[in-house]
C-alpha positions as CSV (number, residue, x, y, z in Angstrom):
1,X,118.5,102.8,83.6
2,X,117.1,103.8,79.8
3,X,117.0,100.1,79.1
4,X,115.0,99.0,82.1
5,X,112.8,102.2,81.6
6,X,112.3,101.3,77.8
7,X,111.2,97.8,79.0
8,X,108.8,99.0,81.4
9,X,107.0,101.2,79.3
10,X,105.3,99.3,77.1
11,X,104.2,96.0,80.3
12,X,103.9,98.5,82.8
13,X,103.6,102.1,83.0
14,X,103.0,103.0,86.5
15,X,106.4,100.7,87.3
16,X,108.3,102.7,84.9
17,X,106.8,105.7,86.5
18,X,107.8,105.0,90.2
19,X,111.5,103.7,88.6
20,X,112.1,106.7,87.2
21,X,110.7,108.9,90.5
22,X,112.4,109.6,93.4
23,X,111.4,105.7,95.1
24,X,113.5,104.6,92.1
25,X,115.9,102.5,94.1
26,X,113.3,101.2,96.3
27,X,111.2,100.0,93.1
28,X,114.2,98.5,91.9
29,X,114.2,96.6,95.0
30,X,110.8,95.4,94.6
31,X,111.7,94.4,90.8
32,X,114.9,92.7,91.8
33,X,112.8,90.8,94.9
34,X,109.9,89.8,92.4
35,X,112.5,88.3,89.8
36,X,115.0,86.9,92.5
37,X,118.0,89.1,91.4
38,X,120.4,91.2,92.7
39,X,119.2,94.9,93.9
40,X,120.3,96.5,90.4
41,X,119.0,98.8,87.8
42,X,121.1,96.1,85.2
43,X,120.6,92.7,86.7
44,X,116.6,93.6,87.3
45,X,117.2,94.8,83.5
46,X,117.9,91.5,82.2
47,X,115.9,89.2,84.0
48,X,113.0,91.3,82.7
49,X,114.3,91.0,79.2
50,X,115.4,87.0,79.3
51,X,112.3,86.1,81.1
52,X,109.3,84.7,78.8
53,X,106.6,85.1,81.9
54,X,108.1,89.0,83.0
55,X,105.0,90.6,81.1
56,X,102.7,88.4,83.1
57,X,105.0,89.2,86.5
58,X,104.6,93.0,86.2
59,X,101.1,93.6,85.2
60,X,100.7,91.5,88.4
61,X,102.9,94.1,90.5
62,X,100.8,96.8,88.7
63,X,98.1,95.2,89.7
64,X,99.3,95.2,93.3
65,X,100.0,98.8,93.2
66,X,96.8,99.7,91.8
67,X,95.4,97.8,94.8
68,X,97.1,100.0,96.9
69,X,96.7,103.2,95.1
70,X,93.1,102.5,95.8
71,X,93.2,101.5,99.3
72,X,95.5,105.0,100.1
73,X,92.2,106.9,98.5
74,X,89.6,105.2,100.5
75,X,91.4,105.6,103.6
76,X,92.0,109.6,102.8
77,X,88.4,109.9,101.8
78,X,87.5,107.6,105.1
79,X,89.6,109.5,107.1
80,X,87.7,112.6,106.0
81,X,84.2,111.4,106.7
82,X,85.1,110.6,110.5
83,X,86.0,113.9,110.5
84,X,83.2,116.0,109.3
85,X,81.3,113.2,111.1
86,X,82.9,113.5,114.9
87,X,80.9,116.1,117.1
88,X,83.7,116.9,118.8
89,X,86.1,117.9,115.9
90,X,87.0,121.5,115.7
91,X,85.9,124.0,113.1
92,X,89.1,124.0,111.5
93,X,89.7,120.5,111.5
94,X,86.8,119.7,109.4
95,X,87.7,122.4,107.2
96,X,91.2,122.9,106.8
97,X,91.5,120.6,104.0
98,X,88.6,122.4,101.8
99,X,90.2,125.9,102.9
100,X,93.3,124.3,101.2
101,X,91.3,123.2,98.2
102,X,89.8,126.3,97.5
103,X,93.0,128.1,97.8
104,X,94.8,126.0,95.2
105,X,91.9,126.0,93.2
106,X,92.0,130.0,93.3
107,X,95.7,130.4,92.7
108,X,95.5,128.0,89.5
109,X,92.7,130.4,88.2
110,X,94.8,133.6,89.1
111,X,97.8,132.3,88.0
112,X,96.7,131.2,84.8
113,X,94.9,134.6,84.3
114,X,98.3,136.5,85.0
115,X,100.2,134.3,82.8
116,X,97.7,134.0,79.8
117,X,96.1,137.5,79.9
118,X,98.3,139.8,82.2
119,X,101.9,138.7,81.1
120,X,104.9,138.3,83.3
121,X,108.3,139.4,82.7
122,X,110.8,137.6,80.3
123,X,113.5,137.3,83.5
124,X,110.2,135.5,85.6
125,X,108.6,133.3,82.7
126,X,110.7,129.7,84.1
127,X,109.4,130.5,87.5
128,X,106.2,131.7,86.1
129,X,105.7,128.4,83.9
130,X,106.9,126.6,86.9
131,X,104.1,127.6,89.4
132,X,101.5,127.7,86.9
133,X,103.0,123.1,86.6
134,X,102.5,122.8,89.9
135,X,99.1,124.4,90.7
136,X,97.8,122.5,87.7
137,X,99.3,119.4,89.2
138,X,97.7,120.3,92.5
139,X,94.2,121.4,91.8
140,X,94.1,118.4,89.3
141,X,94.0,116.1,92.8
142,X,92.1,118.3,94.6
143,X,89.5,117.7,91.5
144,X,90.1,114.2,91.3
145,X,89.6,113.8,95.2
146,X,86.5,115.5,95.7
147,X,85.0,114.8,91.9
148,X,86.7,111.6,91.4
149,X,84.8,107.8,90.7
150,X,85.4,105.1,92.9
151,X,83.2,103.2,90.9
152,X,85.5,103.9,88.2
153,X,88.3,102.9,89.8
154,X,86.9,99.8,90.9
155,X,85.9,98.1,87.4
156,X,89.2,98.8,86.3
157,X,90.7,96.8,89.0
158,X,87.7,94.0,88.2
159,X,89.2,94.2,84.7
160,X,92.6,94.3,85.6
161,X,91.8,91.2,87.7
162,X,90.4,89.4,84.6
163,X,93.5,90.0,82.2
164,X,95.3,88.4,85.2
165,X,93.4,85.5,85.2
């Protein structure tokens, strides 16, 4: 697995990313499919190492997954808009999700308050450290959903397009 991860790394980050995840196996699939192997960690391993075009093949599954990456967004953000659009939604349903983002976004704040300025026992710190991951984690995408550039997202797909060609 190291050697496969190690090779990824440098081509294609977001592949080494979803290997290493828990989709591993399925992303090994998708590898092994792409290079016309076996389904396995090793033989997807070195037909990325003995093969002079793999660089060009992953950037182009990258590529593919950035595609979709993008399309997942839209959708969420589309799927959003129909709601706060619909007459006939209910009060919670058009505001369930910002209820939700306002309560992560409140539990990062207090939580980093406690553990920065209020302490928390030595026997809780792990957990502590923990929670304090996660909501950081969480509020980052409630950020990047609400504050986040298509636009951006967008030209580096156009660019990603040209180092293909």
């Amino acid at each position: 697995m190291n050697d496969l991860l190690n090779l990824l790394k440098g081509i294609a980050p977001t592949l080494a990313t979803a290997v290493a995840g828990p989709l591993g196996g399925a992303a090994v699939s998708a590898l092994a499919s792409k290079f016309g192997v076996s389904d396995s960690v090793e033989s997807v391993a070195k037909a990325i190492a003995g093969d002079p075009a793999a660089a060009s093949k992953l950037q182009e599954i990258e590529l593919e997954y950035a595609k979709l990456d993008m399309a997942n967004t839209a959708d969420a953000r589309n799927m959003n808009s129909k709601i706060q659009e619909s007459v006939n939604a209910a009060w919670l349903a058009k505001n369930a999700a910002y209820i939700l983002d306002f309560a992560i976004v409140s539990a990062t704040i207090i939580m980093t308050w406690i553990v920065f300025f209020k302490g928390v026992p030595t026997e809780n710190k792990e957990i502590a450290y923990m929670a304090i991951g996660s909501l950081i984690t969480m509020c980052g995408t409630v950020l990047n959903f609400h504050r986040g550039s298509s636009a951006g997202s967008k030209s580096k797909t156009e660019e990603m397009m040209k180092v293909m060609k």
